[in-house]
mmCIF file of the N, C-alpha and C atoms, coordinates in Angstrom:
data_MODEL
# 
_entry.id   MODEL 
# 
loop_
_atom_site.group_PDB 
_atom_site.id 
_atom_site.type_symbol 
_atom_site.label_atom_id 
_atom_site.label_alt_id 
_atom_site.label_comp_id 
_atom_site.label_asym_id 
_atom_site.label_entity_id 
_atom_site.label_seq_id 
_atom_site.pdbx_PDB_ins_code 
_atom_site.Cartn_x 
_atom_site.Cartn_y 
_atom_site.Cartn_z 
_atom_site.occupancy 
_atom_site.B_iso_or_equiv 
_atom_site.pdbx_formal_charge 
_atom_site.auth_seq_id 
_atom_site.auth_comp_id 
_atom_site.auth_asym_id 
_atom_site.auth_atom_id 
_atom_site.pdbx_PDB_model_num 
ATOM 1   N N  . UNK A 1 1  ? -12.374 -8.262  -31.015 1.00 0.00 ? 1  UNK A N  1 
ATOM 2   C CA . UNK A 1 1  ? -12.147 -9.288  -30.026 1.00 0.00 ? 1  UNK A CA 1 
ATOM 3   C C  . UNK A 1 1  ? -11.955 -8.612  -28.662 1.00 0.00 ? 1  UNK A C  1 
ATOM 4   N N  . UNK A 1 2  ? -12.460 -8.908  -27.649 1.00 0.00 ? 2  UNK A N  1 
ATOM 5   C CA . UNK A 1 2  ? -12.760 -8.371  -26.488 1.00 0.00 ? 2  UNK A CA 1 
ATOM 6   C C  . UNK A 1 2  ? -11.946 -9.576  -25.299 1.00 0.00 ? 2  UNK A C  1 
ATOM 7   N N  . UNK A 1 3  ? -11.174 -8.820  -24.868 1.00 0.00 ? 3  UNK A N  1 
ATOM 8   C CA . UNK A 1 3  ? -10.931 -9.241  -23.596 1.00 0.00 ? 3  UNK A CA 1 
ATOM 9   C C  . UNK A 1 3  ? -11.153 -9.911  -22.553 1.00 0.00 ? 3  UNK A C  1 
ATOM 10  N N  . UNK A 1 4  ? -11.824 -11.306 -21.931 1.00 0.00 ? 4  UNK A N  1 
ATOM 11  C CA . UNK A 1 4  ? -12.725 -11.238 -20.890 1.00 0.00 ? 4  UNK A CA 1 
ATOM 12  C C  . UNK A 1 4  ? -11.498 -10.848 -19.717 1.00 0.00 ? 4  UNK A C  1 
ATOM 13  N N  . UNK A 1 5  ? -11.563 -10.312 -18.705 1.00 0.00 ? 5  UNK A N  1 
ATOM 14  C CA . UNK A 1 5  ? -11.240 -9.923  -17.152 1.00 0.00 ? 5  UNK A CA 1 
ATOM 15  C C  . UNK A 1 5  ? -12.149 -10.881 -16.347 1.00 0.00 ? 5  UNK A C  1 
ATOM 16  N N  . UNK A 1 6  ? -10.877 -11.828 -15.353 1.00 0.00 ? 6  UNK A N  1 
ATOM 17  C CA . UNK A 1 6  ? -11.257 -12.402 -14.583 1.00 0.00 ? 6  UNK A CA 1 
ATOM 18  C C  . UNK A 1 6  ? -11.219 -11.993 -12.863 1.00 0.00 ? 6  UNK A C  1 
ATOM 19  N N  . UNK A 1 7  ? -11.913 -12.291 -12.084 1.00 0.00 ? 7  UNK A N  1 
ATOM 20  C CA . UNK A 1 7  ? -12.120 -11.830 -10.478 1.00 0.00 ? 7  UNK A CA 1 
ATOM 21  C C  . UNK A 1 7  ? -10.838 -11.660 -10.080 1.00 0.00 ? 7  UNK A C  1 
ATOM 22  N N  . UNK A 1 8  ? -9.754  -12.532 -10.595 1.00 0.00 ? 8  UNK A N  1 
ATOM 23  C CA . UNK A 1 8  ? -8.428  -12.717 -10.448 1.00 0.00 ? 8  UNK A CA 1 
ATOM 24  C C  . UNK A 1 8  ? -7.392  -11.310 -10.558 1.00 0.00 ? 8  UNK A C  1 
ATOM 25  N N  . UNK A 1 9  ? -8.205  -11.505 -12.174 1.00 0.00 ? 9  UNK A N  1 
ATOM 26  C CA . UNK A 1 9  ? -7.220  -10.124 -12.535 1.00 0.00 ? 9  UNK A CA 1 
ATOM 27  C C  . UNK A 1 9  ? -7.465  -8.635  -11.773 1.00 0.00 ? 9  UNK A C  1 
ATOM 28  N N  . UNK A 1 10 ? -8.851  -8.482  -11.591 1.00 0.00 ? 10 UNK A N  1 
ATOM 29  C CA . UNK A 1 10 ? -9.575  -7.057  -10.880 1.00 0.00 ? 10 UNK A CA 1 
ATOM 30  C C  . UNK A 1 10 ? -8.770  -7.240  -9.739  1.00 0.00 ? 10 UNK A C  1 
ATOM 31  N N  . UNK A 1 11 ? -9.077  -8.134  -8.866  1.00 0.00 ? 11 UNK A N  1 
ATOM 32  C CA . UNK A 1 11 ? -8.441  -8.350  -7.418  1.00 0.00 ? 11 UNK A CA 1 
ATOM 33  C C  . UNK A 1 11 ? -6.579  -7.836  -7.376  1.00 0.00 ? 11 UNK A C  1 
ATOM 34  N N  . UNK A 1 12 ? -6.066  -8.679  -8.393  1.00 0.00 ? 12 UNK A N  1 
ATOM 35  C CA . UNK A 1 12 ? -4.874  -8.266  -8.527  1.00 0.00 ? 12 UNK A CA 1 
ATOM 36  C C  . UNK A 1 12 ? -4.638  -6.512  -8.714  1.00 0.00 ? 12 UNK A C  1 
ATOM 37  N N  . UNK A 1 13 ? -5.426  -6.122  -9.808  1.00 0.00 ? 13 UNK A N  1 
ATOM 38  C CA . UNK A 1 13 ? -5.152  -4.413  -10.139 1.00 0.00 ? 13 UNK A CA 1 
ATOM 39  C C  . UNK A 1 13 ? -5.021  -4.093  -8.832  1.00 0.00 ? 13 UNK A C  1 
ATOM 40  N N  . UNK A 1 14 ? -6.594  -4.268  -7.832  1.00 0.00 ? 14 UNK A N  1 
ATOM 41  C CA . UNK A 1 14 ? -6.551  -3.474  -6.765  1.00 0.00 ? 14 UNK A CA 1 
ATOM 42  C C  . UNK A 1 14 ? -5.697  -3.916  -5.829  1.00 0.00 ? 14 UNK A C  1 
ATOM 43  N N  . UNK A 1 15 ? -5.413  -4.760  -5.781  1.00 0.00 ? 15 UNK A N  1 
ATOM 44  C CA . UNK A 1 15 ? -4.288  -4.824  -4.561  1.00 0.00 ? 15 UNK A CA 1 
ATOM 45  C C  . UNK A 1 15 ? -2.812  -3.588  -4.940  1.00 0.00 ? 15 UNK A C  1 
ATOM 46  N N  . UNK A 1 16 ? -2.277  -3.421  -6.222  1.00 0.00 ? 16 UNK A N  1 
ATOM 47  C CA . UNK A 1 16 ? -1.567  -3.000  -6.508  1.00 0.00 ? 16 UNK A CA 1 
ATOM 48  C C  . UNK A 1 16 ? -2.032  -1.707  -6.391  1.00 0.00 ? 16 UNK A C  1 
ATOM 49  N N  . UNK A 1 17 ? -3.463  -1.110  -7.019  1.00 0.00 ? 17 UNK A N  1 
ATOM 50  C CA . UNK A 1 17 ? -3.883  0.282   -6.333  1.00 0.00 ? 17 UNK A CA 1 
ATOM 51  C C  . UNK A 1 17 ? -3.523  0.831   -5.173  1.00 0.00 ? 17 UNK A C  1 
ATOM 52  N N  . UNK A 1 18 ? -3.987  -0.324  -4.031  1.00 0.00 ? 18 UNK A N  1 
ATOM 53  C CA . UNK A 1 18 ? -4.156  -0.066  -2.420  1.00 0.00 ? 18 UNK A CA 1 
ATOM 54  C C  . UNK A 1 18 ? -2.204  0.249   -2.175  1.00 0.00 ? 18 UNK A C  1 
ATOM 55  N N  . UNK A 1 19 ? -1.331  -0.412  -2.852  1.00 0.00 ? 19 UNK A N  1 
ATOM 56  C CA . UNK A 1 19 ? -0.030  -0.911  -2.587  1.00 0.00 ? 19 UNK A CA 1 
ATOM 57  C C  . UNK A 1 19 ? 0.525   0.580   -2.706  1.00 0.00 ? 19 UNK A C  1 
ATOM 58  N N  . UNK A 1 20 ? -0.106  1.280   -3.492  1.00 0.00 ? 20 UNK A N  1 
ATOM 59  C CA . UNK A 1 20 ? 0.437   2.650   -4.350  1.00 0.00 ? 20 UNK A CA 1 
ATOM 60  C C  . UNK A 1 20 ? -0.207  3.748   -3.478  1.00 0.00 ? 20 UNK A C  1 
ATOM 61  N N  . UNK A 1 21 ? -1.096  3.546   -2.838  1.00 0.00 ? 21 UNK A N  1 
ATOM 62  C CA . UNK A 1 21 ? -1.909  4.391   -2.541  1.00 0.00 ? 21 UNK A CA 1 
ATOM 63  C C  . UNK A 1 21 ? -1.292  4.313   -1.393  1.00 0.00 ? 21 UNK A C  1 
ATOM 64  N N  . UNK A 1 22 ? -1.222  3.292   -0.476  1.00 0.00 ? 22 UNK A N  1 
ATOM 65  C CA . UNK A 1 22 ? -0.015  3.482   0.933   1.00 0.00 ? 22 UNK A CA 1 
ATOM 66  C C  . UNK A 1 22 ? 1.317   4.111   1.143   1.00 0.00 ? 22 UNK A C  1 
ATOM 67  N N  . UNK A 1 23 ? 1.965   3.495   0.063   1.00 0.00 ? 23 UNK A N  1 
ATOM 68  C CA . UNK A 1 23 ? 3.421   4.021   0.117   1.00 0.00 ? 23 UNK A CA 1 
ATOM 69  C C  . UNK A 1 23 ? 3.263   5.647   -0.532  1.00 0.00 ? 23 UNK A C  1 
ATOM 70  N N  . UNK A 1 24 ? 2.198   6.306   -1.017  1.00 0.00 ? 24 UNK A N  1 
ATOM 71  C CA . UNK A 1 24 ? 1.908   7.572   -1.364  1.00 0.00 ? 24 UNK A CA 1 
ATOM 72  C C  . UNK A 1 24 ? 2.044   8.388   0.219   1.00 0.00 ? 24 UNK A C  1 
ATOM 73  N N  . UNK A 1 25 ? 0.980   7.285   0.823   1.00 0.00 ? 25 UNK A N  1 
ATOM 74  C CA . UNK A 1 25 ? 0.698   8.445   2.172   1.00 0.00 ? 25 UNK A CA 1 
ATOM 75  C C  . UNK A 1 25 ? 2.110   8.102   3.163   1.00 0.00 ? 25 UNK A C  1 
ATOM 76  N N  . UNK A 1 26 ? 2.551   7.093   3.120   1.00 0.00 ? 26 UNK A N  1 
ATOM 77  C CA . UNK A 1 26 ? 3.489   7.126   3.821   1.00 0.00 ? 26 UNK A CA 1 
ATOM 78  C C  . UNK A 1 26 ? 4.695   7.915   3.510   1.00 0.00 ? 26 UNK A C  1 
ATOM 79  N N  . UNK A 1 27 ? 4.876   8.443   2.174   1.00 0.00 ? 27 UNK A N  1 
ATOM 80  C CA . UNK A 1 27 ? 5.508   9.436   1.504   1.00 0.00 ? 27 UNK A CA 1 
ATOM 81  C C  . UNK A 1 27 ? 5.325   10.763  1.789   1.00 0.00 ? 27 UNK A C  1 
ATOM 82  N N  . UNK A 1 28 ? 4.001   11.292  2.220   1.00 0.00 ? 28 UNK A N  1 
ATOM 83  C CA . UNK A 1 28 ? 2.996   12.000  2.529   1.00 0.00 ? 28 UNK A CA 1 
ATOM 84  C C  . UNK A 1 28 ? 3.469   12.429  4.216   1.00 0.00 ? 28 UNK A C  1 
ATOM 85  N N  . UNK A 1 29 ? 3.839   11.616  4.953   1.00 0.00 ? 29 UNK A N  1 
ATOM 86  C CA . UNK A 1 29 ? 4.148   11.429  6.278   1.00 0.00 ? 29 UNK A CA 1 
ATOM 87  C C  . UNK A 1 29 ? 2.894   11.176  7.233   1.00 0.00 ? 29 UNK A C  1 
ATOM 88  N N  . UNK A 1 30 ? 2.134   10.439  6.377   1.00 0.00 ? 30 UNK A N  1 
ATOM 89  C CA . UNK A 1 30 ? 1.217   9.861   7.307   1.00 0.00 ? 30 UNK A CA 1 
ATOM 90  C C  . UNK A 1 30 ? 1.311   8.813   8.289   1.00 0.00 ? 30 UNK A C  1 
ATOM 91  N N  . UNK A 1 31 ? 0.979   8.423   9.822   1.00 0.00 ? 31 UNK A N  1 
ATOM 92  C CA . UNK A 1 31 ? 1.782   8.156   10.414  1.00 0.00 ? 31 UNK A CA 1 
ATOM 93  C C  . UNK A 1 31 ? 1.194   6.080   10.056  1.00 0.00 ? 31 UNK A C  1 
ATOM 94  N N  . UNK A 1 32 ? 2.020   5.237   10.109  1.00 0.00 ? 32 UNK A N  1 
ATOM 95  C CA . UNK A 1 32 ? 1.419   3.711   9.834   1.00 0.00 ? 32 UNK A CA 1 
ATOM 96  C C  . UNK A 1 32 ? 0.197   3.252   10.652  1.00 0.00 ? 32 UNK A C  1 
ATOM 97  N N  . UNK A 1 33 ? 0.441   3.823   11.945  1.00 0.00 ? 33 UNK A N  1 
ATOM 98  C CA . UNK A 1 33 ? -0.984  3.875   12.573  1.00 0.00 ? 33 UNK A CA 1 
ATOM 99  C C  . UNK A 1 33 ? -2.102  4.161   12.090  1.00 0.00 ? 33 UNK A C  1 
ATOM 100 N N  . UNK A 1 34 ? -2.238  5.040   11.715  1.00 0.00 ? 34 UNK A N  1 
ATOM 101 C CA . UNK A 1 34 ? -3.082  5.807   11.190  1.00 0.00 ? 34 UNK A CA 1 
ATOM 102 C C  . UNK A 1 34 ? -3.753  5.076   9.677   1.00 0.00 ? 34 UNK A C  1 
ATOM 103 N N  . UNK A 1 35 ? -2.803  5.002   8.803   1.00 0.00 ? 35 UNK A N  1 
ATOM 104 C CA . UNK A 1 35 ? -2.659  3.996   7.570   1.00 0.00 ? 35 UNK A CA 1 
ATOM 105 C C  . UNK A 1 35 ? -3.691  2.526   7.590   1.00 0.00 ? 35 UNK A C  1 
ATOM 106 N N  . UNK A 1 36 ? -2.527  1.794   8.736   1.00 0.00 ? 36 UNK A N  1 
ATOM 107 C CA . UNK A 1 36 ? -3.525  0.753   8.967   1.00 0.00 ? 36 UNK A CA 1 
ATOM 108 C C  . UNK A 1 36 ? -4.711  0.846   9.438   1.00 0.00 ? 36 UNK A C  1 
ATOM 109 N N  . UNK A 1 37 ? -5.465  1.549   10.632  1.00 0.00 ? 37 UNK A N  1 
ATOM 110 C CA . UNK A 1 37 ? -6.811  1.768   10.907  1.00 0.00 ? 37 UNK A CA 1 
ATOM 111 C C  . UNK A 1 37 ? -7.332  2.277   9.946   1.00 0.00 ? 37 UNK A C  1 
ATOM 112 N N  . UNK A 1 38 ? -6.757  3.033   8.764   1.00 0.00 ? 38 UNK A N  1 
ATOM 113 C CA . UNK A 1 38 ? -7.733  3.079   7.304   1.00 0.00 ? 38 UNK A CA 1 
ATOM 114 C C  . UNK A 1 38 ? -8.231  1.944   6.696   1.00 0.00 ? 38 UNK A C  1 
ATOM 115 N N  . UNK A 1 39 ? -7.100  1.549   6.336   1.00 0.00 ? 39 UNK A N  1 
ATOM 116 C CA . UNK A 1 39 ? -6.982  -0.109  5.214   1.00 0.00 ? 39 UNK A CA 1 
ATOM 117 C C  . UNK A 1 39 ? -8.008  -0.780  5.856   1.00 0.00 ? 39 UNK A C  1 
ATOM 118 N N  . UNK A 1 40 ? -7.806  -0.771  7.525   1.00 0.00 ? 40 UNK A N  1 
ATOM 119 C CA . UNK A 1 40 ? -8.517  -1.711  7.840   1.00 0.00 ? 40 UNK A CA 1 
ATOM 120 C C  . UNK A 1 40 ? -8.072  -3.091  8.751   1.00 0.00 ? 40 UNK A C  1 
ATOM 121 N N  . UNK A 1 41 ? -6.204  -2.467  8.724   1.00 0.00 ? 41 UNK A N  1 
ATOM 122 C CA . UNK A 1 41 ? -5.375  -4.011  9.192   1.00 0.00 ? 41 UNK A CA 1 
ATOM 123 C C  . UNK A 1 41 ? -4.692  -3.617  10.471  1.00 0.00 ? 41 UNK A C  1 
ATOM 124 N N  . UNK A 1 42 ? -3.518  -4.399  10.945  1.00 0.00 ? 42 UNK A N  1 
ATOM 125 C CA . UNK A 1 42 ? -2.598  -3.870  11.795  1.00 0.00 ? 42 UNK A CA 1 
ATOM 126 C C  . UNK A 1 42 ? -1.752  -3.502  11.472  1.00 0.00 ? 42 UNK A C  1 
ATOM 127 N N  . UNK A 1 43 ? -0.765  -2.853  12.118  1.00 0.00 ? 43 UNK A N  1 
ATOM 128 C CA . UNK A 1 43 ? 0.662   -2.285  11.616  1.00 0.00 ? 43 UNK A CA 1 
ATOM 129 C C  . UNK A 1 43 ? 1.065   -3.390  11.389  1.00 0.00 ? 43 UNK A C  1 
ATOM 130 N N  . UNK A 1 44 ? 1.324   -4.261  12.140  1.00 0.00 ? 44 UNK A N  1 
ATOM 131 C CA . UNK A 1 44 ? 2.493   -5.552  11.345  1.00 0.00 ? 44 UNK A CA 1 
ATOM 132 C C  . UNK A 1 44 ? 1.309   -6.073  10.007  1.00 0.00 ? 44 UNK A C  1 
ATOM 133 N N  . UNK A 1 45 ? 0.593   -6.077  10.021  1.00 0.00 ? 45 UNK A N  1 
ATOM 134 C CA . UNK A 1 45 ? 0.018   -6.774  8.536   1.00 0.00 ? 45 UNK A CA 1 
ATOM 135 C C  . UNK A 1 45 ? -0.011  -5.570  7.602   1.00 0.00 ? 45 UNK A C  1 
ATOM 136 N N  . UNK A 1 46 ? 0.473   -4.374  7.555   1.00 0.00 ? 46 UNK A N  1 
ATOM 137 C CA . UNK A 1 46 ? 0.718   -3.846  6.579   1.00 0.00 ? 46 UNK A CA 1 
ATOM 138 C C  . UNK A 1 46 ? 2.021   -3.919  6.741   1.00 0.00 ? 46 UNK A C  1 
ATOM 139 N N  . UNK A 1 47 ? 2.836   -3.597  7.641   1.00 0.00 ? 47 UNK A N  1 
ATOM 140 C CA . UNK A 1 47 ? 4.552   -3.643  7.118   1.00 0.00 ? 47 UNK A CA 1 
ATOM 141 C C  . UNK A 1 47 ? 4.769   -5.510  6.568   1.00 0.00 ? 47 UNK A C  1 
ATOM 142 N N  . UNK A 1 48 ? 3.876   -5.998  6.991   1.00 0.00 ? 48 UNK A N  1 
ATOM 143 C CA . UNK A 1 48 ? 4.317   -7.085  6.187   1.00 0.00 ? 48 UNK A CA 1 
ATOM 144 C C  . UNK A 1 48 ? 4.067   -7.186  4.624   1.00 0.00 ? 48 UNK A C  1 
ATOM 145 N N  . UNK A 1 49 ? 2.937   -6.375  4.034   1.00 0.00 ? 49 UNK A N  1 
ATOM 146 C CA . UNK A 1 49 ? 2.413   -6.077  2.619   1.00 0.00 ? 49 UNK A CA 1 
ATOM 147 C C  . UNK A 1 49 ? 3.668   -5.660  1.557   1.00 0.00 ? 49 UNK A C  1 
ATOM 148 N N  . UNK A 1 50 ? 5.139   -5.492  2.732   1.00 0.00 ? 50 UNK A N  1 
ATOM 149 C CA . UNK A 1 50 ? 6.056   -5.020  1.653   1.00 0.00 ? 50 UNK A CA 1 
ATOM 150 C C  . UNK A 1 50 ? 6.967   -5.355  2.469   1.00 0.00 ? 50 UNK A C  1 
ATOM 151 N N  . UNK A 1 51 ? 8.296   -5.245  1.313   1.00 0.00 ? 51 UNK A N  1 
ATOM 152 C CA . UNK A 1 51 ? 9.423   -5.764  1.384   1.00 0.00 ? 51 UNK A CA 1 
ATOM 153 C C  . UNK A 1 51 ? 10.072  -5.194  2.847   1.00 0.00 ? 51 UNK A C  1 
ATOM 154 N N  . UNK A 1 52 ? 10.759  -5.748  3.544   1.00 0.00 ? 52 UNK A N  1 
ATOM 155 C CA . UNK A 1 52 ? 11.306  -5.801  5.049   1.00 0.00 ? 52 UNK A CA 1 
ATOM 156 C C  . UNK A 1 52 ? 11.816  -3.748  4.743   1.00 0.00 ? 52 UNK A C  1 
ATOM 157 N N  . UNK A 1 53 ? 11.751  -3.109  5.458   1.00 0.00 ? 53 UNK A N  1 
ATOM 158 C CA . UNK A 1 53 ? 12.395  -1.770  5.572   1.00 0.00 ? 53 UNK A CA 1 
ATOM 159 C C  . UNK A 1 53 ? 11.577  -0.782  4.851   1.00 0.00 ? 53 UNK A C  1 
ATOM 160 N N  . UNK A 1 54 ? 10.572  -1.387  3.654   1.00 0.00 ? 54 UNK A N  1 
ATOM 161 C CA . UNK A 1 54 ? 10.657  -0.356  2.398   1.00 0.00 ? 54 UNK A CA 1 
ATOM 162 C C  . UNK A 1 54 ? 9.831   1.094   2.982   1.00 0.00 ? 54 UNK A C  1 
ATOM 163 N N  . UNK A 1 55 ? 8.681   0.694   3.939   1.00 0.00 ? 55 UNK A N  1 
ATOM 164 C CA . UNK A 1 55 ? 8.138   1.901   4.288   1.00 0.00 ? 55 UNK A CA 1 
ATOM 165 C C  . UNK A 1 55 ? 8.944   3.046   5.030   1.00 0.00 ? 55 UNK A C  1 
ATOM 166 N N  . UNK A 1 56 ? 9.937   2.249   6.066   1.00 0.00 ? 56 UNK A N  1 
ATOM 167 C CA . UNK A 1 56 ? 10.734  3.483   6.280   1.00 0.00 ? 56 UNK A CA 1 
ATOM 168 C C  . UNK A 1 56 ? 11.886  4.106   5.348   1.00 0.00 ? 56 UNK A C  1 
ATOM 169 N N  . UNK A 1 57 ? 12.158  3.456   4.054   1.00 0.00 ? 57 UNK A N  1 
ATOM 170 C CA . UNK A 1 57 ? 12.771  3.983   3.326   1.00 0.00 ? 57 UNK A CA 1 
ATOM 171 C C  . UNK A 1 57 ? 11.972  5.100   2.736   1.00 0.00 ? 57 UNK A C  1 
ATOM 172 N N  . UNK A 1 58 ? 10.844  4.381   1.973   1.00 0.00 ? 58 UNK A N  1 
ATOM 173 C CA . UNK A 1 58 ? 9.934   5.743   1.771   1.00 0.00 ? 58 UNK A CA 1 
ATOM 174 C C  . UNK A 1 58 ? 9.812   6.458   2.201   1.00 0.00 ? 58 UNK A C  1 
ATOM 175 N N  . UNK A 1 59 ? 9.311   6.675   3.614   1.00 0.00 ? 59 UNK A N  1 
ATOM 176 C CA . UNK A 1 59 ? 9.100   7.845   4.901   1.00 0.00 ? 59 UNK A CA 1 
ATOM 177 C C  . UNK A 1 59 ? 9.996   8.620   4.513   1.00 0.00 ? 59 UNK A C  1 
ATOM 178 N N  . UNK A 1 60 ? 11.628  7.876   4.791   1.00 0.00 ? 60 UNK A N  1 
ATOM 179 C CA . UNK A 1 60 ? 12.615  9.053   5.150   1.00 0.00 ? 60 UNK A CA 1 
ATOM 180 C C  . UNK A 1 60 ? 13.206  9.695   3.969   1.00 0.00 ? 60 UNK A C  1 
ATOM 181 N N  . UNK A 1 61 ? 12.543  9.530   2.143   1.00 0.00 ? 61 UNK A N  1 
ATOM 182 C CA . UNK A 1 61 ? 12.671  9.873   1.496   1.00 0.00 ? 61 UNK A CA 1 
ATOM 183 C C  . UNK A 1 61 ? 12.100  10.931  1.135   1.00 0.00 ? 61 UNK A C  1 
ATOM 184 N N  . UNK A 1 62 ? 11.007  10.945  1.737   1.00 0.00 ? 62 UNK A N  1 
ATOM 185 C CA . UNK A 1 62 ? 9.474   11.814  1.718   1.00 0.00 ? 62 UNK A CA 1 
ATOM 186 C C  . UNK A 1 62 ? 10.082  13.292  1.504   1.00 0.00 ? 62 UNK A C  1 
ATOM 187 N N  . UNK A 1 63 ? 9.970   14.419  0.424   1.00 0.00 ? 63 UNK A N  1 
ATOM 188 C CA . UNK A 1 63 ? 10.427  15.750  0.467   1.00 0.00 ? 63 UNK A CA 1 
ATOM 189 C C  . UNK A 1 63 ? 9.810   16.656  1.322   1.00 0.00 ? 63 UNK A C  1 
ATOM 190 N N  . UNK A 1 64 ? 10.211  16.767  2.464   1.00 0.00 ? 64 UNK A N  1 
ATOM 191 C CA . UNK A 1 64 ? 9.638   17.884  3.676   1.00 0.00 ? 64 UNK A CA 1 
ATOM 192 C C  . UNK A 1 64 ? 9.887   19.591  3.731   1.00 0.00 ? 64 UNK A C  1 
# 
């Protein structure tokens, strides 16, 4: 019995990919500028992609 995967579900994985893959580089100390002209968005539409603070929590967790 096989699985079907709907547009829904793919869409969902990748959003959670992209979600992991940001807070990596922002871990990374990549600067949000930079981030967003990747993705593709603005800084406020990615700090809005997550919870109020979390990227600068990440940042300043980042092991330097």
């Amino acid at each position: 019995m096989t699985k079907e995967v709907s547009l829904h579900d793919i869409h969902e994985e990748l959003q959670i990919s992209n979600r992991l893959m940001i807070l990596a580089l922002v871990r990374d100390g990549v600067p949000q500028k930079d981030i967003a002209a990747t993705v593709g968005v603005s800084e406020g539409t990615l700090s809005k992609m997550f919870s109020k603070g979390l990227l600068k929590r990440v940042a300043r967790s980042s092991p330097s």
